[in-house]
N, C-alpha and C positions, 0 to 999 in steps of 0.2 A: 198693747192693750191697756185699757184703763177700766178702775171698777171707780162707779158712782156716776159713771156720762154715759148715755144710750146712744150709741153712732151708728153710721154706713158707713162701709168702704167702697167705694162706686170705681171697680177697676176699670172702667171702661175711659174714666179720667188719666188727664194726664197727671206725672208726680206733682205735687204740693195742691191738687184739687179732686183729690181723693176721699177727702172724708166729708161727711153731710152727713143733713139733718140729726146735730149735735142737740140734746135735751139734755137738762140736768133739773133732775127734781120736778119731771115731766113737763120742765118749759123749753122751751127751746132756749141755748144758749146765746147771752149777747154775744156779739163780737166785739166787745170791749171788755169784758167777763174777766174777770182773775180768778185763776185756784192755784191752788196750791198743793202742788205736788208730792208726795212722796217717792222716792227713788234712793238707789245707794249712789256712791260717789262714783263708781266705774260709768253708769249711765249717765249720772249729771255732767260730770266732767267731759268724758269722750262725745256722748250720742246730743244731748241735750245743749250744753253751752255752747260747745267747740263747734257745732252746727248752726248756730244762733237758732234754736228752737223755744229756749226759755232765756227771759230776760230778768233781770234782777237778782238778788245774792240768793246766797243761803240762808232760811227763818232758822235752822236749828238742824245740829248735826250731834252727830252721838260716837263717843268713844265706841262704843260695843259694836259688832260686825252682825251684817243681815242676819248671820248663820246663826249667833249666838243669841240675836231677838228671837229671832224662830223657832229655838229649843225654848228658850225660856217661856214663849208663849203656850206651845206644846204640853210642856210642864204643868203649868197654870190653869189649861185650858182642855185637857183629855178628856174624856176620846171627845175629838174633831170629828165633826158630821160633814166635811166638804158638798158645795153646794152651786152649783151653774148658774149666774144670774143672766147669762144670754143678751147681754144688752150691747151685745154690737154685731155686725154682718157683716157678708163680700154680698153687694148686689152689681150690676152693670156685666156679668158674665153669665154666661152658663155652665154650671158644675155638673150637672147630671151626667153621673159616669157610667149609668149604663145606656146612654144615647148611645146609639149603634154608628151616631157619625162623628162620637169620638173616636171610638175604635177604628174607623174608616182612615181620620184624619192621623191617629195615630200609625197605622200600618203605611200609610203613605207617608210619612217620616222616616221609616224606617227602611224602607223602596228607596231613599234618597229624593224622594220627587219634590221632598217640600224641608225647608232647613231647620233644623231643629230650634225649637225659639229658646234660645238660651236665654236672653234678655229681656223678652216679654212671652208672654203665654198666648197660643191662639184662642180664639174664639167661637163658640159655634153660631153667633149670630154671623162670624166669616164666613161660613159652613162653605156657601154656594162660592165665593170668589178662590178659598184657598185648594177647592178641586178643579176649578178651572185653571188655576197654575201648576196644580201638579199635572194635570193632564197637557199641561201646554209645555210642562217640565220634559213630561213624558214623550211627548211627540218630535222635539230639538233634541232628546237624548242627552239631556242633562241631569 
């Protein structure tokens, strides 16, 4: 998650064309655009560099630990009003969990009739294909 850029996350993409319509400052971002990040070392190092995600050095690092900016901010800054600024989404799926054909698709996972997506999540725009496999599941008695 990032705060100061309004995104999508369109699961319906494959990985690395997942995120869209990127805004900052209510414009839509260049794709030549530089920011500049903040992150602790565990992220930049493991998630960030060692994945080639961000390129270029370090602008500036700090002896003190997340934890100990955190109190100190805390300190300085009480009481904290925490506050939602909502600026990024999952669209390209359907979440509606009280869809009655999640529950359908879910009990049919659980029948064995349909394999558990460990790896990717179903769909309910699948709705109609992933019952006809469980029923086609169901009829070969697999």
């Amino acid at each position: 998650m990032f705060e100061g850029v309004d995104y999508e996350i369109d699961l319906s993409q494959p990985k690395g064309e997942r995120i869209r319509n990127v805004m900052f400052h209510g414009e839509p971002l260049a794709d030549d655009a530089t920011l500049t990040l903040a992150v602790n070392n565990y992220r930049y190092s493991s998630a960030l560099k060692a994945q080639g995600l961000v390129a270029g050095k370090k602008d500036w690092e700090s002896s003190n630990s997340i934890r100990d900016m955190i109190v100190q901010y805390f300190a300085a800054n009480s009481p904290v009003e925490p506050f939602v600024t909502d600026n990024w989404r999952i669209v390209g799926v359907d979440l509606s969990e009280d869809d009655p054909r999640r529950a359908e698709l879910i009990s049919l996972i659980n029948e064995g009739l349909l394999d558990p997506p460990y790896a990717a999540s179903y769909n309910l725009a699948d709705y109609d294909a992933l019952v006809v496999q469980a029923e086609a599941n169901r009829s070969t008695g697999v």
